[in-house]
C-alpha positions in Angstrom: 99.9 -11.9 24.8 100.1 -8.8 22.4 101.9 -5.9 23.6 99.3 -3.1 23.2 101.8 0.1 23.1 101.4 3.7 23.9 101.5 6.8 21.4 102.4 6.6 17.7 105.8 5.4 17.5 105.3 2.6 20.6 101.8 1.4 18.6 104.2 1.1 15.5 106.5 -0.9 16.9 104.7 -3.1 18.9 102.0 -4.6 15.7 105.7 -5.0 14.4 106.7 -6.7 17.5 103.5 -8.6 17.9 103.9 -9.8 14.5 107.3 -11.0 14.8 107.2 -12.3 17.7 103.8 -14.7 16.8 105.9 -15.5 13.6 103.1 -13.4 11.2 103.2 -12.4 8.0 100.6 -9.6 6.5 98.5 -11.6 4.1 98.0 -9.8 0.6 95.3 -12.0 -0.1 93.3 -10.6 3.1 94.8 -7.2 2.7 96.3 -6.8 5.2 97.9 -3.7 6.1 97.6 -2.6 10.2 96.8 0.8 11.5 99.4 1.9 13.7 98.6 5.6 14.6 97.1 6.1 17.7 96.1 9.8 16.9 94.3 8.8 14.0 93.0 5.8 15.7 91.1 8.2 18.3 89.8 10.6 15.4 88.4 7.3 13.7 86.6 6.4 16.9 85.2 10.7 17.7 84.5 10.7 13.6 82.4 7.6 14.6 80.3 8.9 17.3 81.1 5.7 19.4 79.5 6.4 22.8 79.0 3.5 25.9 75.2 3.5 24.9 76.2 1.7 21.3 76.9 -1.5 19.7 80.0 -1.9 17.2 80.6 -4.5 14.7 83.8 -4.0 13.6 85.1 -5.7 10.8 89.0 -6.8 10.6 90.4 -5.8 13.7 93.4 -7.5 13.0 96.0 -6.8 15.6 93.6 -5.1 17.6 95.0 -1.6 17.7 91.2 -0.1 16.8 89.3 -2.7 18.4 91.1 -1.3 21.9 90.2 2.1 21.2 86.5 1.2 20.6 86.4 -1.1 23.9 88.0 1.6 26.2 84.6 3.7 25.2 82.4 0.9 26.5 80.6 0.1 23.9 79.3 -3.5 23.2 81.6 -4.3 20.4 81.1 -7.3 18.0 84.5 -7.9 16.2 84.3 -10.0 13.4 88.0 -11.7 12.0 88.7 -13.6 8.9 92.2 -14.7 9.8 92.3 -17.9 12.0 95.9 -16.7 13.4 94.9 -13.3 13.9 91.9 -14.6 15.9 93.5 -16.9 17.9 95.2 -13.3 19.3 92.6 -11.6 19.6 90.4 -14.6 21.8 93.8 -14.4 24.2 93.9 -10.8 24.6 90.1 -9.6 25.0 89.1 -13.4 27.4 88.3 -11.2 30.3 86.8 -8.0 28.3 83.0 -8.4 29.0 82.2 -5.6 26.3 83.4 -7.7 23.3 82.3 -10.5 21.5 84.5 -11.9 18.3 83.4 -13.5 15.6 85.9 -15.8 13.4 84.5 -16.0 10.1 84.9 -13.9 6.8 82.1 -10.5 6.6 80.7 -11.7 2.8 80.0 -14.9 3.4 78.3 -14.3 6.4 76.7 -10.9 6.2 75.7 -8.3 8.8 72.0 -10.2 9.0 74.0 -13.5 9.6 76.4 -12.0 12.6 73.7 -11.0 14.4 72.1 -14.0 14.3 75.0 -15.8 15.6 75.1 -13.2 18.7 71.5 -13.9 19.1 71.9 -17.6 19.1 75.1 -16.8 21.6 72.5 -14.8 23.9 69.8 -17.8 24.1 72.5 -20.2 24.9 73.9 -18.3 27.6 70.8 -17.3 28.6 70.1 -20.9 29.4 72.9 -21.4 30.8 72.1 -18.1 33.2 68.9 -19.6 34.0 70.6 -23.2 34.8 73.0 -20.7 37.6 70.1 -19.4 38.8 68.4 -22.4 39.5 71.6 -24.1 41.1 72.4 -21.1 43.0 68.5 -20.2 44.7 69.3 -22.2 47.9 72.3 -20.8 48.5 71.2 -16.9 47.7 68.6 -17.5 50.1 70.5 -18.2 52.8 73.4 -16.3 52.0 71.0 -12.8 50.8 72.9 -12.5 47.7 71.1 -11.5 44.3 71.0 -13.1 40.9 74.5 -13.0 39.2 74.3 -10.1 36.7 73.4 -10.4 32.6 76.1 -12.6 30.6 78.5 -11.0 28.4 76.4 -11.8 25.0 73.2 -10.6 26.9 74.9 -7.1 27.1 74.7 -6.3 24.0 70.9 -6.6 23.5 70.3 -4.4 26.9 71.5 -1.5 24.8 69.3 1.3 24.1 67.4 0.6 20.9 69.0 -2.9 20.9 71.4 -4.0 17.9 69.0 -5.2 14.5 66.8 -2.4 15.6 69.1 0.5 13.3 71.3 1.2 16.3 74.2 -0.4 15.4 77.3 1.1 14.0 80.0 -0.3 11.7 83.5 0.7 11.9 86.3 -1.2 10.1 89.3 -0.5 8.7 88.6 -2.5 5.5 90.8 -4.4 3.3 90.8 -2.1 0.0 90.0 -5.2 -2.3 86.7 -6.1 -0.6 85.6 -2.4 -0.6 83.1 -2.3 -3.5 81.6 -5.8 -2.0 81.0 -5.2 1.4 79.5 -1.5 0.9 76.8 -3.0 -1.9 75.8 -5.4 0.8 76.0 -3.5 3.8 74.6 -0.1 2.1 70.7 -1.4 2.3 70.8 -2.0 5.5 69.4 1.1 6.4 66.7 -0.6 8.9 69.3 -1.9 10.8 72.6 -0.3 10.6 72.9 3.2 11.8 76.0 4.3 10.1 79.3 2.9 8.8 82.6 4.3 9.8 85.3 2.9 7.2 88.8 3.3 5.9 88.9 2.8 2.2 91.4 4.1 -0.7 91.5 8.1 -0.7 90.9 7.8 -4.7 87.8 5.9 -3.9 86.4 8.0 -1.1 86.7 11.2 -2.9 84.6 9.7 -5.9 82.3 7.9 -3.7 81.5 11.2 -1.6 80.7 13.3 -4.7 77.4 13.3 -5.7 78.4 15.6 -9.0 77.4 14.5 -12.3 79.6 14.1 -15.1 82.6 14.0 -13.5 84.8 11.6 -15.2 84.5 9.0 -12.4 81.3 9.5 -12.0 79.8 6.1 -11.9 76.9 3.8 -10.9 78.8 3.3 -7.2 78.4 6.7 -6.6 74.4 6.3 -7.5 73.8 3.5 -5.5 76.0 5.1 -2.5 74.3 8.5 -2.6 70.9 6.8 -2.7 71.0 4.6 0.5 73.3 6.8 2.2 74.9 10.1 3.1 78.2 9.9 2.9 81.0 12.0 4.2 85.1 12.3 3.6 86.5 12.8 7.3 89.8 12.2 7.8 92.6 11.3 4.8 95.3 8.7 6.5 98.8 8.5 5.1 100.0 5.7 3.8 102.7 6.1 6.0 100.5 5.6 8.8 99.9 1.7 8.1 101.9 -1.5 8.2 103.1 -3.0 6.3 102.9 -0.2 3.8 100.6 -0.2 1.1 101.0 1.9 -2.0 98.4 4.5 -2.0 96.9 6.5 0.8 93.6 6.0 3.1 90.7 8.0 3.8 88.1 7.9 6.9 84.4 8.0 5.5 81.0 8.1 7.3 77.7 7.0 6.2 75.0 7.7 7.6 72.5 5.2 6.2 69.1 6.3 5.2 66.2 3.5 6.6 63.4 2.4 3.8 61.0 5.0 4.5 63.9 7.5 3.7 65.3 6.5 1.0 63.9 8.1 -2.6 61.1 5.9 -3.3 61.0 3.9 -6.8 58.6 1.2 -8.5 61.0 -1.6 -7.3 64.8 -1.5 -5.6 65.7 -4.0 -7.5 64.7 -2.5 -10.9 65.8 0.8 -10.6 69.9 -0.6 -10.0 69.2 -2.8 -13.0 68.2 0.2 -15.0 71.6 2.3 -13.2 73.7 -0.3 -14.0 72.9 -1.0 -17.7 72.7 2.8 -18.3 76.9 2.6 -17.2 77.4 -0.4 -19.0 78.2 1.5 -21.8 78.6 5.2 -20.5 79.8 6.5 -23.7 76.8 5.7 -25.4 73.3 7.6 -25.6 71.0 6.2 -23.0 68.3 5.7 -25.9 70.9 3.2 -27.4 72.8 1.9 -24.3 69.1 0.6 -22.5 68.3 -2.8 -24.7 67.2 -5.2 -23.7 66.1 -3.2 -20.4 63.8 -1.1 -22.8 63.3 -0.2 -26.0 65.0 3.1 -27.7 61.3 4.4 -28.4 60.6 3.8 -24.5 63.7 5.3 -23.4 63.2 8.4 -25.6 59.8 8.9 -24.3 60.5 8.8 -20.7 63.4 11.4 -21.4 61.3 13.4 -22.8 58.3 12.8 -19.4 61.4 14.0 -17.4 62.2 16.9 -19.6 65.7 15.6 -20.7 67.4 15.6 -23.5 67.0 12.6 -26.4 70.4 12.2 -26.9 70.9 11.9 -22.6 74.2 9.8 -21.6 74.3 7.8 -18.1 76.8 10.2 -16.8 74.6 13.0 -16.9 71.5 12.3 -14.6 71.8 12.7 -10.5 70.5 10.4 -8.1 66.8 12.1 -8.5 66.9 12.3 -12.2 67.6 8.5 -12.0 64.1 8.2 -10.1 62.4 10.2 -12.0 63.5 8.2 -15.2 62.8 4.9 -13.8 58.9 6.0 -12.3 58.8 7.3 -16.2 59.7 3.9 -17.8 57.4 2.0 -15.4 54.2 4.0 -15.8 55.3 3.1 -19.9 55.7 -0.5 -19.5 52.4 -0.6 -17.3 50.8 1.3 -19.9 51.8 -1.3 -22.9 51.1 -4.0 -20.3 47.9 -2.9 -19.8 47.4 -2.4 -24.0 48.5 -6.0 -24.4 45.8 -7.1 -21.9 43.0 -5.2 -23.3 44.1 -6.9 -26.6 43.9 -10.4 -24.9 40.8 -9.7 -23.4 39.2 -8.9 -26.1 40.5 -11.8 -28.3 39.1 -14.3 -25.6 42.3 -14.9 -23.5 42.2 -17.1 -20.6 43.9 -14.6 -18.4 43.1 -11.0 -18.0 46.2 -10.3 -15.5 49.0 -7.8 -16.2 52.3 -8.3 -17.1 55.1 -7.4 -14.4 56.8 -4.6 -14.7 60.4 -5.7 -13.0 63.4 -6.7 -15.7 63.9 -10.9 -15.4 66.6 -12.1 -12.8 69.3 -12.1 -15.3 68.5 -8.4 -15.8 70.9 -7.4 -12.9 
């Protein structure tokens, strides 16, 4: 059984302890480095907002140091563990904690979407077998006046106001740093479903990803992509000094608040529009008239530059979030335009098919 320890130094110790004593290593090809501050693992779960009303995944709980914190608020909290070691812990430790539910499996693979179909497919089964109690246990409650036993552990989770899938559910995770870049571009759109995020990445990366100022050096298309689903917000920076083992550069607590579909600036197509952010950065140094192809051509780029009252020779760096949208509603209406040409043209030459061309770039755009 894991020792769960007390304040700062005891919480220290005993993941060292824990570790040692289970004959664990830290794997660097996980990333693997263990929060140990219990301070800063309270101000991770206040920055959070984690109330007994809510439902947590939290992704990498390792040892289990945060995952405690976020149980002993009584929230429904879906822990989901990549290591089969570490998991094997965890299963031992949290058996009788009916607010939890862990997940063995790795967080890209299976996805957010895929989790919570698992828990769903966890709550049907013990559902049945709630229904199968019942049905066993009716002669006896009505001779002995007890009630139906209460809601299994997995059924918990879906009795929570607003229920999880329904944008309720929070993320909080201290994530390995290498995965960082992954798991926000998938988790990011999930506006609909996921409430906000609650993460400790690199402090480099935070600051960058929290500023929405053009042309900053490190301004690059992550920060478009982050600032357009989301709101983000640099809470709390933790020392590197603060995790074990060790790693070589400090962390940083950031929030996002994730904005749902119907709040999100609205473009011709999703898809399209990170196409057209991401080729722009390809090759930041370049004018955007030049750095476009085969997206568009230089004469459409230069035209919609000039729709959004920018300059000709405009670089990638340059343009905000909204003067990315504005480009892109700019360079569809002109490819709908020439679509439409080239269909007048085919019309009128006798073509068998009058229908426009689409506007989206091919798959192997993005």
């Amino acid at each position: 059984m894991w020792q769960a320890g007390g304040g700062t130094a005891n919480k220290a110790s005993a993941t060292r302890a824990n570790l040692k004593q289970a004959n664990i290593k830290a794997k660097k090809s996980l990333g693997q480095n263990f929060l140990t501050d219990e301070a800063i693992l309270k101000s991770i779960v206040a920055a959070a907002g984690v109330t007994a009303a809510d439902v947590v995944l939290e992704v990498g709980p390792g040892t289990g140091n945060l995952t405690r914190c976020l149980v002993a608020t009584g929230a429904q909290v879906i822990a989901v563990e990549k290591d089969d070691t570490l998991v094997e812990r965890l299963r031992e430790e949290f058996a009788r904690t009916p607010n939890i539910e862990l997940v063995h499996g790795d967080i890209l693979r299976v996805g957010i979407p895929g989790i919570l179909q698992q828990m769903q497919q966890r709550y049907e089964q013990k559902q049945q077998q709630q229904q199968q109690q019942e049905q066993q246990q009716q002669p006896e409650a009505s001779t002995s006046g007890r009630g139906a036993p209460g809601p299994a552990p997995a059924q918990a989770w879906r009795q929570r106001p607003g229920g999880a899938g329904l944008g309720s559910l929070k993320v909080v995770a201290n994530l390995p740093y290498n995965i960082t870049k992954d798991f926000l571009k998938a988790t990011l759109p999930l506006g609909g479903v996921v409430s906000e995020l609650s993460i400790m990445i690199q402090h480099e990366v935070a600051e960058r990803l929290v500023d929405p100022t053009p042309s900053r050096p490190d301004y690059r298309a992550m920060s478009i992509y982050t600032h357009y689903y989301s709101s983000p917000k640099y809470r709390l920076r933790i020392p590197r000094q603060k995790y074990f083992p060790v790693p070589g550069v400090d962390g940083a607590l950031v929030t996002f608040r994730l904005a749902p579909p119907s709040k999100r600036p609205q473009v011709p197509s999703e898809r399209a529009f990170h196409a057209l952010v991401a080729k722009a950065f390809s090759e930041r140094r370049k004018m955007m008239r030049n750095s476009m192809q085969p997206l568009y051509s230089s004469l459409q780029v230069e035209a919609a530059l000039e729709a959004c009252k920018l300059r000709r020779d405009a670089r990638a760096q340059e343009l905000s979030v909204e003067r990315f949208v504005a480009l892109h509603w700019a360079l569809h209406r002109l490819k709908a335009a020439a679509a439409g040409d080239g269909a007048a043209t085919q019309l009128a030459g006798g073509g068998e098919s009058g229908q426009l061309a689409g506007t989206e770039p091919p798959a192997d755009a993005l």
